[in-house]
VEXDREN-531782 format. One line per 5 residues: number of its first residue (from 1); their letters; for each residue z, x, y of N, C-alpha, C, O, CB. Coordinates in Angstrom, 2 decimals. Glycine has a CB too. Example, Ala and Ser with C-alpha at 12.3 -4.5 7.8 and 13.67 -1.06 7.14 Angstrom:
BEGIN
1	AS	7.80:13.19:-5.69:7.80:12.30:-4.50:7.80:13.20:-3.30:8.46:14.24:-3.32:9.05:11.31:-4.47  7.08:12.85:-2.25:7.14:13.67:-1.06:7.87:12.90:0.03:8.04:13.41:1.14:5.72:14.08:-0.60
end
This chain:
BEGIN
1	XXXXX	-4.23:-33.85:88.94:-5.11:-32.99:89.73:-6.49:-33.61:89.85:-7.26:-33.48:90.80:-5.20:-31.60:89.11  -6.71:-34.39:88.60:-8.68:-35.09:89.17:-8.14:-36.20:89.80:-8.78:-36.12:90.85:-10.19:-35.79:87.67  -7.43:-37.19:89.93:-6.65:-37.58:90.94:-7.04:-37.42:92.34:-7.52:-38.31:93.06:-5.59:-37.02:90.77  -6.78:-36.11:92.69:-6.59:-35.93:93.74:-8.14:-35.36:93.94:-8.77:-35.76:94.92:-5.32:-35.17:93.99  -8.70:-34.54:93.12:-10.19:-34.38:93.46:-10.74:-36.00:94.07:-10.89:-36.12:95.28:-11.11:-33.83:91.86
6	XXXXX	-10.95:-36.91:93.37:-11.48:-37.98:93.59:-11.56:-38.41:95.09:-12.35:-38.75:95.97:-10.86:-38.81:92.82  -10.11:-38.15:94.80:-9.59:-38.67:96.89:-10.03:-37.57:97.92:-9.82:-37.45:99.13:-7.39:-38.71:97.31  -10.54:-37.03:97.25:-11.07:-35.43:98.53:-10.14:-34.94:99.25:-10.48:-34.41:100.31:-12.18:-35.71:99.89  -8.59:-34.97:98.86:-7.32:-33.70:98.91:-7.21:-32.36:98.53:-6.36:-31.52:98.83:-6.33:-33.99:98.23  -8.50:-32.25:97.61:-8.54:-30.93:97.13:-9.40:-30.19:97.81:-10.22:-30.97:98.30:-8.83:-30.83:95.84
11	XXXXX	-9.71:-28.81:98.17:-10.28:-27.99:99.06:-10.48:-27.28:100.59:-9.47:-26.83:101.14:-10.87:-28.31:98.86  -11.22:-27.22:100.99:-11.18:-25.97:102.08:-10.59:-27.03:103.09:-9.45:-26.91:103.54:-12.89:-25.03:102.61  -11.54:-28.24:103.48:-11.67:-28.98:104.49:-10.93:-30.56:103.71:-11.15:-30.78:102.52:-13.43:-28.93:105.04  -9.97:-31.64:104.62:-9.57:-32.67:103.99:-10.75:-34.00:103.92:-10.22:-35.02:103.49:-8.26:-32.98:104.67  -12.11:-34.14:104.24:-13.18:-34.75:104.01:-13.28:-35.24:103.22:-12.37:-35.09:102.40:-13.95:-34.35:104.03
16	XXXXX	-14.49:-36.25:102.84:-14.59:-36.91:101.58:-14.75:-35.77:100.60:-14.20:-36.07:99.54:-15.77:-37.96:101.51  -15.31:-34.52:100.57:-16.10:-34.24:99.63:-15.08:-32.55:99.72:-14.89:-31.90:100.75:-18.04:-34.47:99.99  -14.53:-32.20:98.18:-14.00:-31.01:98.36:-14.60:-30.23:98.60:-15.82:-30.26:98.41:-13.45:-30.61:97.68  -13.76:-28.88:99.30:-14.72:-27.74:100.13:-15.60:-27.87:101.04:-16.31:-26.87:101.23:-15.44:-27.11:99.46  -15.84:-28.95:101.79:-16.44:-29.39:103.02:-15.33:-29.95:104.06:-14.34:-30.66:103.88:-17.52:-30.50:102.67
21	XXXXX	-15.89:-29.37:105.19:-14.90:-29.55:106.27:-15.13:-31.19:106.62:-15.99:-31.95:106.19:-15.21:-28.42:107.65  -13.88:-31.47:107.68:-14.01:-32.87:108.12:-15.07:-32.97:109.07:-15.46:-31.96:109.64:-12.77:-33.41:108.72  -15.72:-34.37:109.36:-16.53:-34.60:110.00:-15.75:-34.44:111.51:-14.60:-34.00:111.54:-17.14:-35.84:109.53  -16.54:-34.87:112.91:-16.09:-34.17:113.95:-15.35:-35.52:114.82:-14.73:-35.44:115.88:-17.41:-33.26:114.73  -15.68:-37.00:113.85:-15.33:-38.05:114.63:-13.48:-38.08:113.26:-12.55:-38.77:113.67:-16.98:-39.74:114.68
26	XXXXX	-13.34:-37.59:112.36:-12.48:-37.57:111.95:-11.34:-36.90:112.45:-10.18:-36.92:112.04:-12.77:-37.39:111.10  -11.92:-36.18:113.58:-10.82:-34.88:113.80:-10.80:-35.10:115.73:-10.36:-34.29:116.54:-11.69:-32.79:113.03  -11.40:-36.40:116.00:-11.17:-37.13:117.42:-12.11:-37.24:118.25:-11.98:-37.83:119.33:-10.26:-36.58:118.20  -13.52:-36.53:117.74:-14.52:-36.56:118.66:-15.61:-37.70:119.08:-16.04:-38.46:118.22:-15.11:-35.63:118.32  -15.96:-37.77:120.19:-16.37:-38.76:120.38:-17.59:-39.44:119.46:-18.05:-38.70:118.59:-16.56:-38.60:121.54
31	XXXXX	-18.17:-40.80:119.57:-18.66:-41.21:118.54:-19.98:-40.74:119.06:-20.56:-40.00:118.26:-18.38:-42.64:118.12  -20.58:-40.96:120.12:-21.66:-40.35:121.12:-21.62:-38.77:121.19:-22.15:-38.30:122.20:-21.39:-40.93:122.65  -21.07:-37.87:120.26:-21.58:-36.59:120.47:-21.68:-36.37:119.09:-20.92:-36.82:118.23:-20.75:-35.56:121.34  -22.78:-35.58:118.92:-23.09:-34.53:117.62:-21.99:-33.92:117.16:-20.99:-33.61:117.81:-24.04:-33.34:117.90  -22.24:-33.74:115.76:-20.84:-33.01:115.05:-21.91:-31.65:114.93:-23.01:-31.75:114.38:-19.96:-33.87:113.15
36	XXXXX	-21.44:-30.49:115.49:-22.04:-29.59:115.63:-21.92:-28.72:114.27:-22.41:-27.61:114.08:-21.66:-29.09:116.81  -21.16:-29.51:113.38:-20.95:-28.76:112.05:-22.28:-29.27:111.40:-23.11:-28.57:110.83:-19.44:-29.17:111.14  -22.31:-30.27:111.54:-23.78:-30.71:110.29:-25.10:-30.10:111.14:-25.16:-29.96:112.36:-24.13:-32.99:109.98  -26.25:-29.73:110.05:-27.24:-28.95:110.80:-28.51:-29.70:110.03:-28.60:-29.89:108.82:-27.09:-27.10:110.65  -29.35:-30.03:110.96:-30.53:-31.03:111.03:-31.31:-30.64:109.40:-31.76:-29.54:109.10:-31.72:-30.66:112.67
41	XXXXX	-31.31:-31.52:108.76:-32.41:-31.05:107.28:-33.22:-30.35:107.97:-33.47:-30.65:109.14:-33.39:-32.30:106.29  -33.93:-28.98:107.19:-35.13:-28.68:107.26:-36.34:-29.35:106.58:-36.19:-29.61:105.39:-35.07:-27.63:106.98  -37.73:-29.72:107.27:-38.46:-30.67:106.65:-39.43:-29.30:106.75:-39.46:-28.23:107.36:-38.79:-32.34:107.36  -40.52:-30.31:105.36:-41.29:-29.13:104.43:-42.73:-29.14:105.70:-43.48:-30.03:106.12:-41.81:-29.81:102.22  -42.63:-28.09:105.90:-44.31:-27.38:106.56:-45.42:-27.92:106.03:-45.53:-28.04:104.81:-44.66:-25.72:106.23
46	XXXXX	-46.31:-28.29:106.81:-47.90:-28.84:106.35:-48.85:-27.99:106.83:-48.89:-28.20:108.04:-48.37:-30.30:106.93  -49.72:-27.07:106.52:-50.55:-26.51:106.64:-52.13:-27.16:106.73:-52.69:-27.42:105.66:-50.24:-25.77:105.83  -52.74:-27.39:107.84:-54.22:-27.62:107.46:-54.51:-26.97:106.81:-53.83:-25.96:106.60:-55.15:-27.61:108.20  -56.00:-27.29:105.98:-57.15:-26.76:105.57:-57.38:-25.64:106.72:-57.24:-24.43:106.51:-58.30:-27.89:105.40  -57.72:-26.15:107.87:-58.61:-24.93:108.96:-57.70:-23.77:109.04:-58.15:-22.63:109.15:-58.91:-25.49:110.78
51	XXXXX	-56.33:-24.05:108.99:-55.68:-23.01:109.35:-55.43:-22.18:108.38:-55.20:-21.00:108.62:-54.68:-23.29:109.91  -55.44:-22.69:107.16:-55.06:-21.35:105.69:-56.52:-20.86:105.92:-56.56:-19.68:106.28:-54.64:-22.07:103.49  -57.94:-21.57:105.77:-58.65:-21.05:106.05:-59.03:-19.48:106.94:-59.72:-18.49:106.68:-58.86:-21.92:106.26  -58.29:-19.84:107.94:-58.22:-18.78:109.58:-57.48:-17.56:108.92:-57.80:-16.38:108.72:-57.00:-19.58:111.28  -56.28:-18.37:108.62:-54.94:-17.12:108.06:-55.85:-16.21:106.88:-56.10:-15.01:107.02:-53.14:-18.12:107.01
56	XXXXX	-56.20:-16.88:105.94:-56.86:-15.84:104.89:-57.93:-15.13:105.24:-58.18:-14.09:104.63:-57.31:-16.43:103.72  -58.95:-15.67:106.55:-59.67:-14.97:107.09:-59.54:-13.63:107.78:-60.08:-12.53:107.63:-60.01:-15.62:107.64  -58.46:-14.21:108.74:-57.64:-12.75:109.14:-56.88:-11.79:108.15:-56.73:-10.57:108.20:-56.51:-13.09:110.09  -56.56:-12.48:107.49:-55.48:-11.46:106.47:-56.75:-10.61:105.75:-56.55:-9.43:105.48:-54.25:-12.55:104.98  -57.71:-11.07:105.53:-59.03:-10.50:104.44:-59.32:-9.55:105.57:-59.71:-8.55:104.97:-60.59:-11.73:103.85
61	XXXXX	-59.35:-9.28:106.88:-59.89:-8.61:107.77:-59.19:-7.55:108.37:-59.66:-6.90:109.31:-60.27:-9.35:108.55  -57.55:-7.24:107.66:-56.74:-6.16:107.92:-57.02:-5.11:107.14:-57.14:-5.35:105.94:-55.47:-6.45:107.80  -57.17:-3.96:107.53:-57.27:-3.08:106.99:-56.37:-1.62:106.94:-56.28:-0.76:106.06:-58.25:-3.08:107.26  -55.76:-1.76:108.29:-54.58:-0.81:108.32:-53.30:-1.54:107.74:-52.94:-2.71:107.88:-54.29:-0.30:109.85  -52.56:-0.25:106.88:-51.13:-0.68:105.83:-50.02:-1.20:107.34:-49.92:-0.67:108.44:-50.21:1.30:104.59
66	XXXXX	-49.23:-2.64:106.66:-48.79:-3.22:107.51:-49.26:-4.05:108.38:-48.47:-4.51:109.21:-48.40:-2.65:107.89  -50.55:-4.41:108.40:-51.13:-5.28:109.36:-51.05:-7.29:108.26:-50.89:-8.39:108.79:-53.18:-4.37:109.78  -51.18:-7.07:107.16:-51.19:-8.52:106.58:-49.56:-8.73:106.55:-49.14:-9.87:106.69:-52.03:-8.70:104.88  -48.62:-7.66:106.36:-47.42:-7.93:107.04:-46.84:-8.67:108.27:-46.05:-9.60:108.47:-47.14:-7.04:107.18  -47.51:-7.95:108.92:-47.17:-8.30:110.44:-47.71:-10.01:110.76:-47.21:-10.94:111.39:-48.13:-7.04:111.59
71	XXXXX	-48.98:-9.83:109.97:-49.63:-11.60:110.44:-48.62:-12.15:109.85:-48.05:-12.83:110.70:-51.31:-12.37:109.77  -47.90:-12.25:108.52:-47.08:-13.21:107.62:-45.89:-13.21:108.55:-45.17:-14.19:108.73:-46.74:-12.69:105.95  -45.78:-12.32:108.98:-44.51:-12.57:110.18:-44.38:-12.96:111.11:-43.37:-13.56:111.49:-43.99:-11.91:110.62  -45.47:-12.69:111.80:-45.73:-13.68:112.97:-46.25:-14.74:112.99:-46.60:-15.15:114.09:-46.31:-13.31:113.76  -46.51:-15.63:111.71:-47.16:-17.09:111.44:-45.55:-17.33:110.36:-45.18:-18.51:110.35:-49.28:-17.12:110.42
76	XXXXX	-45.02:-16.73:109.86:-43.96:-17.07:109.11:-44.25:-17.64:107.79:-43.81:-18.71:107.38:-43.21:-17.89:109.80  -45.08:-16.80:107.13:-45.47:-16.92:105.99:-44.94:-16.24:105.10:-44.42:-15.19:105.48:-46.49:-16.80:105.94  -44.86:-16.67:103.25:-44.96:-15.30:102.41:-46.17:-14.89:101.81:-47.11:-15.67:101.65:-44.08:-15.30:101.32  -46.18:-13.74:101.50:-47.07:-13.27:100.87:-47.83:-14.59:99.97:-49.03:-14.89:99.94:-46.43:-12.10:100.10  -46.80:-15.16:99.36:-47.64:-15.98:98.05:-48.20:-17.35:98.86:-49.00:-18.10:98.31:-46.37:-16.53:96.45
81	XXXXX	-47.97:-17.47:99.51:-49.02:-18.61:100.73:-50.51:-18.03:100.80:-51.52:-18.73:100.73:-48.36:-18.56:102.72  -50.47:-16.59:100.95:-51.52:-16.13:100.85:-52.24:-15.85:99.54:-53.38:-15.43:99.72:-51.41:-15.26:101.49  -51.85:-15.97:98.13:-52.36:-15.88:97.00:-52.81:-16.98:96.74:-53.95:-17.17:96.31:-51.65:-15.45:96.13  -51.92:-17.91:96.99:-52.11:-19.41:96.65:-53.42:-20.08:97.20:-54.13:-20.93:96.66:-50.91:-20.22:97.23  -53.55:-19.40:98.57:-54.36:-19.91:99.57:-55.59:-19.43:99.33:-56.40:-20.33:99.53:-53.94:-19.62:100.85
86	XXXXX	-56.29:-18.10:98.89:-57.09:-17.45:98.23:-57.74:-17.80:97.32:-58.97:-17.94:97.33:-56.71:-16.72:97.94  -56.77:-18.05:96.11:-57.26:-19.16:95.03:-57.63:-20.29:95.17:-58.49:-20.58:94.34:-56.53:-19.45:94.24  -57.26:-21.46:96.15:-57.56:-22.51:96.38:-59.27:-21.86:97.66:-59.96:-22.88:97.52:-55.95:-23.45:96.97  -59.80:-21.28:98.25:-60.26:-21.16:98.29:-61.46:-21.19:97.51:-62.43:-21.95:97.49:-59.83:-20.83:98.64  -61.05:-19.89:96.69:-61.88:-19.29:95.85:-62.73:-20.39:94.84:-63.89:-20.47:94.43:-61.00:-18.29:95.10
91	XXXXX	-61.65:-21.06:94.72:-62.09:-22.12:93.45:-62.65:-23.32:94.64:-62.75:-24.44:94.13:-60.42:-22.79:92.13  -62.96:-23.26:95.85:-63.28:-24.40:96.88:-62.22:-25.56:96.92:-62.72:-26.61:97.33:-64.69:-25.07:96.52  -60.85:-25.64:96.60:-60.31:-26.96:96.98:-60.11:-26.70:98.09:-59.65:-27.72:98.60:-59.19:-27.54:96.37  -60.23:-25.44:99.27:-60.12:-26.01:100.96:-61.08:-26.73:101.43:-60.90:-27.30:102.51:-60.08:-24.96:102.04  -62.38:-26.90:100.72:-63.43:-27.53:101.24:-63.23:-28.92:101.15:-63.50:-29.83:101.93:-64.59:-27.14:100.67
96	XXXXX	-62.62:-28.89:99.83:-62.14:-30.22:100.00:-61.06:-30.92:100.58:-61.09:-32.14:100.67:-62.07:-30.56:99.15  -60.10:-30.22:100.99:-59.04:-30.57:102.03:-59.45:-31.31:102.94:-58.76:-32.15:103.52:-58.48:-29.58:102.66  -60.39:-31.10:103.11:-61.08:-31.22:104.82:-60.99:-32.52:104.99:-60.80:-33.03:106.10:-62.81:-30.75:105.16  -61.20:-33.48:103.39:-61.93:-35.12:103.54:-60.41:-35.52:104.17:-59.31:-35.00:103.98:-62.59:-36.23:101.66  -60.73:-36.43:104.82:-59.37:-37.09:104.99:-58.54:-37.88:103.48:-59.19:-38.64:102.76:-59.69:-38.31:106.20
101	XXXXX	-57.17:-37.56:103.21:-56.70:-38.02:102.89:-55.77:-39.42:102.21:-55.47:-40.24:103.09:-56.86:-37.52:103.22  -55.39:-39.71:101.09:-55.27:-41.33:101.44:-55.87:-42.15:100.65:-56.42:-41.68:99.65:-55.81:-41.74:102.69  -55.90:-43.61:100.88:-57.03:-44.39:100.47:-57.94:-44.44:101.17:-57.79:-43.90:102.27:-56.84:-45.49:100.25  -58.85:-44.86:100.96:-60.28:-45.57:101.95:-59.55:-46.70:102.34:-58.63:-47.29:101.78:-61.97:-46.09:101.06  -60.34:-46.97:103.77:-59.89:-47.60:104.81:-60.58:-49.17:103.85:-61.68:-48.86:103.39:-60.56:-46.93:106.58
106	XXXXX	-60.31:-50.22:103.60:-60.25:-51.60:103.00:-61.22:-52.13:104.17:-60.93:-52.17:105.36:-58.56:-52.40:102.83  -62.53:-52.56:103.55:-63.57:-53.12:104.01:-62.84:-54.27:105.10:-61.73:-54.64:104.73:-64.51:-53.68:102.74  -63.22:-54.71:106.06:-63.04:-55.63:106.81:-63.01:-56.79:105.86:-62.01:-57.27:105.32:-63.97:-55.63:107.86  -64.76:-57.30:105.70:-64.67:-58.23:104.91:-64.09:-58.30:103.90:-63.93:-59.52:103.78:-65.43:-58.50:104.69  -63.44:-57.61:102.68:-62.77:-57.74:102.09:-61.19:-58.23:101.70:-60.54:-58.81:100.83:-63.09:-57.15:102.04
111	XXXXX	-61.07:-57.46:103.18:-59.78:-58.13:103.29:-59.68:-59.79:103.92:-58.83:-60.63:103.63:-58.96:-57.15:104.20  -60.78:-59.91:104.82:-60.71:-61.15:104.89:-61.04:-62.16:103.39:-60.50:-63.24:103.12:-61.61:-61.36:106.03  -61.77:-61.65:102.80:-62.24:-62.42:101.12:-60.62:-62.40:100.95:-60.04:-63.47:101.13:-63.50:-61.24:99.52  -60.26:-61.86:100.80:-58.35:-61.65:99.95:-57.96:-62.73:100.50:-57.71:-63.58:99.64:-57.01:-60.14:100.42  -57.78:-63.09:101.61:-57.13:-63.58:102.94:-57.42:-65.09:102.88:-56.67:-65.88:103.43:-57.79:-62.85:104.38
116	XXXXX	-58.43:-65.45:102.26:-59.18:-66.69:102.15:-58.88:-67.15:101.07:-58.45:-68.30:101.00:-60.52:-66.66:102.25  -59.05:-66.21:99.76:-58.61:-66.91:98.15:-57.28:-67.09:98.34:-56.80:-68.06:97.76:-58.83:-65.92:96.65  -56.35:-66.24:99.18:-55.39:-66.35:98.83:-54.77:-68.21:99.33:-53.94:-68.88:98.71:-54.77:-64.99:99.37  -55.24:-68.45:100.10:-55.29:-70.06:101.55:-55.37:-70.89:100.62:-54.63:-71.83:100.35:-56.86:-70.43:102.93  -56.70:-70.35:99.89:-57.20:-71.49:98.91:-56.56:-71.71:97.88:-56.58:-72.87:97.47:-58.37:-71.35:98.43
121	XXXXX	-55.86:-70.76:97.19:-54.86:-70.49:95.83:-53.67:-71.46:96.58:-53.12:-72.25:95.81:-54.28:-68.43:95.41  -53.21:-71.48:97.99:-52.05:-72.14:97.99:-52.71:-73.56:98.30:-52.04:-74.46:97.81:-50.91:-71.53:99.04  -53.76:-73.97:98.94:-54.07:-75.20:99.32:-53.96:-75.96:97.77:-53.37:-77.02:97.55:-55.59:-75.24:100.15  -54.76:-75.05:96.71:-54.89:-76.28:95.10:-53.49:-76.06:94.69:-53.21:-76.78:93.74:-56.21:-75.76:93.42  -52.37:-75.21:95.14:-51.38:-76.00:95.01:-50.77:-76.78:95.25:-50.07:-77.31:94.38:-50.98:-75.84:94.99
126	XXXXX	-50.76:-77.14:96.37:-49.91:-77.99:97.54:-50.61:-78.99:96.90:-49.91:-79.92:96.51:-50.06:-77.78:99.38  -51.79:-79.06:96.69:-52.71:-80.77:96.02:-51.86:-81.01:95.13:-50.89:-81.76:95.24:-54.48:-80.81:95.16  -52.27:-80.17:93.89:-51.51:-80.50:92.70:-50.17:-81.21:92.69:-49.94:-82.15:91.93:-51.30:-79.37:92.09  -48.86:-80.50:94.01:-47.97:-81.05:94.01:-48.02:-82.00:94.81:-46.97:-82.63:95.00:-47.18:-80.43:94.09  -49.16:-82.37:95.48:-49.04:-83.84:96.29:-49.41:-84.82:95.38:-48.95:-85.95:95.49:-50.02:-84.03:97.62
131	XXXXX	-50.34:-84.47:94.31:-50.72:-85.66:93.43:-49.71:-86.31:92.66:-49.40:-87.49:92.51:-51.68:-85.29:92.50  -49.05:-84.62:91.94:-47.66:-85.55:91.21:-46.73:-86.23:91.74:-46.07:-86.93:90.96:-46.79:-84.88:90.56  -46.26:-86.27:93.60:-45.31:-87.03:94.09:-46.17:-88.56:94.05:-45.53:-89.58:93.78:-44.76:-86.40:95.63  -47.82:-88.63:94.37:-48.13:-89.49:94.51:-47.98:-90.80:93.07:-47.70:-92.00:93.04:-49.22:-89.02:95.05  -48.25:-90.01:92.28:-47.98:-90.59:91.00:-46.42:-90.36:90.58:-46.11:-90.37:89.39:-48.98:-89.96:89.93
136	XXXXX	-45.79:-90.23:91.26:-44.24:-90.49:90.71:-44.05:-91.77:91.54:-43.54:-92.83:91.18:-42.93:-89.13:91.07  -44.62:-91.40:92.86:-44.47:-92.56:93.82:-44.69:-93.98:93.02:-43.83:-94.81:92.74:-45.59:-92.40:95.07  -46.33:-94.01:92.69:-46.52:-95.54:92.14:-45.90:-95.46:90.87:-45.97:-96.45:90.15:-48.13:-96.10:91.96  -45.29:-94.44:90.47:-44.24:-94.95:88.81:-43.49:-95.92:89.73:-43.66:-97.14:89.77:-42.83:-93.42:87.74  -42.72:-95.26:90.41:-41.60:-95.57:91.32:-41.60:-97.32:91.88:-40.68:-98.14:91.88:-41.80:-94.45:92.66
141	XXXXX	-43.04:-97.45:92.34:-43.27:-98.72:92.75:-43.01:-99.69:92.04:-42.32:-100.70:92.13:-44.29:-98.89:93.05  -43.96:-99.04:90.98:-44.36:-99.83:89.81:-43.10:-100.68:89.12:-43.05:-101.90:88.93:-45.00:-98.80:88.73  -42.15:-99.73:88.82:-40.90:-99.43:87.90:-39.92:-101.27:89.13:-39.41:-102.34:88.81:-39.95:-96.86:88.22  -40.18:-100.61:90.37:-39.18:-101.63:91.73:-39.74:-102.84:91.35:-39.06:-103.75:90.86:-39.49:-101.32:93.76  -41.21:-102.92:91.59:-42.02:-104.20:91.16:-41.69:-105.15:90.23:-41.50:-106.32:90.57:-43.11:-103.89:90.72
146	XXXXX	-41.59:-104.71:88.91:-41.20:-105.30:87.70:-39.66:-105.47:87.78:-39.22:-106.41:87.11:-41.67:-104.43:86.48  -38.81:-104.78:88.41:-37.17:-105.07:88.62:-37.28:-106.27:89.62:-36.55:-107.24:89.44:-36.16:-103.62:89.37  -38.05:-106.24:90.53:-37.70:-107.38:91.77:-38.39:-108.51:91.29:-37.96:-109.53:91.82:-38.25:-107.01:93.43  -39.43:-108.74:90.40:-40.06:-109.88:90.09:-39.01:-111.36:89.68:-37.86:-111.24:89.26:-40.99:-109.40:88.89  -39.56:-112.39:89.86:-38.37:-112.97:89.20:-38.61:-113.06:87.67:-39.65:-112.97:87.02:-38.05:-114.39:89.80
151	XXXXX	-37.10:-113.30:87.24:-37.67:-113.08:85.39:-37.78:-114.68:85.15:-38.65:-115.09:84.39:-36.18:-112.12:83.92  -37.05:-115.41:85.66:-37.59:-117.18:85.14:-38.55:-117.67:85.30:-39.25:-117.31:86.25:-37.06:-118.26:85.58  -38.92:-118.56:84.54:-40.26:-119.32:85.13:-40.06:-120.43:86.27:-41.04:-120.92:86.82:-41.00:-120.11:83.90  -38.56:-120.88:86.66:-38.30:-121.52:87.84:-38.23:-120.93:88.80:-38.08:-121.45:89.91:-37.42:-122.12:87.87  -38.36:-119.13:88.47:-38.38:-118.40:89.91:-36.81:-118.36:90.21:-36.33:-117.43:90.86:-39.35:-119.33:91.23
156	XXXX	-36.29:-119.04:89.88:-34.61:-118.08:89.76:-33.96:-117.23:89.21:-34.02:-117.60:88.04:-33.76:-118.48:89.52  -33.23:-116.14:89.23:-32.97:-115.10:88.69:-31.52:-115.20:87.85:-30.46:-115.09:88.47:-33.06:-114.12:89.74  -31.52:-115.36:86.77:-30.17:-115.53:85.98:-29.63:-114.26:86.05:-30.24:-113.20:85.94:-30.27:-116.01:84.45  -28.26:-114.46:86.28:-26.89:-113.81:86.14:-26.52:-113.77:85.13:-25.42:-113.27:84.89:-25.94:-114.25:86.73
end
């Protein structure tokens, strides 16, 4: 039986995953249409500063029962958006919302300074490794030199 869990034979739908139905290209549909079974993630809400601002303004300014209702419903809020939002007030972090977000924008010149050590960090390398080919080179010469010389003093080379 875990067997067969593994293989996704077990449950509602025969899919990879038990109790989930098959996808819609498994069951013949084209590859160019939506599987109308899967439903788009919901992504998380961002609220400005100005606008919790506004909202708690208005909500502070209801005074008939059912009216901070009605705003949370027609902006699609809960209640605790509005507690939350109050307190962050209260204590001023909306004021600070306001700054833009992020890092600071990286000085021009700075980044060019980066941009330059970095040229220069590879140029004293590339030396370094040009010096050592250069000096392997004249080993190299050096080493041919003394092999090709002749070794007799008649200038003939014994076998």
């Amino acid at each position: 039986m875990c067997e067969q869990r593994k293989h996704g034979s077990v449950g509602a739908g025969t899919g990879n995953r038990p109790g989930y139905p098959t996808s819609g290209r498994a069951r013949g549909a084209s590859a160019g249409s939506p599987d109308p079974e899967l439903v788009e993630r919901a992504k998380r809400r961002r609220f400005s500063a100005e606008y919790k601002l506004a909202v708690v303004r208005e909500a502070d300014g209801c005074s008939e029962p059912g009216e901070i209702g009605a705003l949370l419903r027609r902006e699609g809020l809960y209640s605790s958006h509005l507690t939350q939002w109050r307190q962050a007030r209260d204590a001023g972090a909306l004021e600070a919302l306001k700054r833009p977000r992020g890092r600071k924008r990286a000085d021009r010149r700075d980044v060019e300074l980066a941009a330059l050590r970095r040229r220069a960090e590879r140029a004293e390398a590339e030396l370094v490794r040009a010096r050592r080919v250069i000096e392997v080179q004249g080993n190299v010469s050096a080493l041919l030199g003394e092999l090709l010389e002749p070794s007799g003093a008649d200038g003939s080379i014994e076998r």
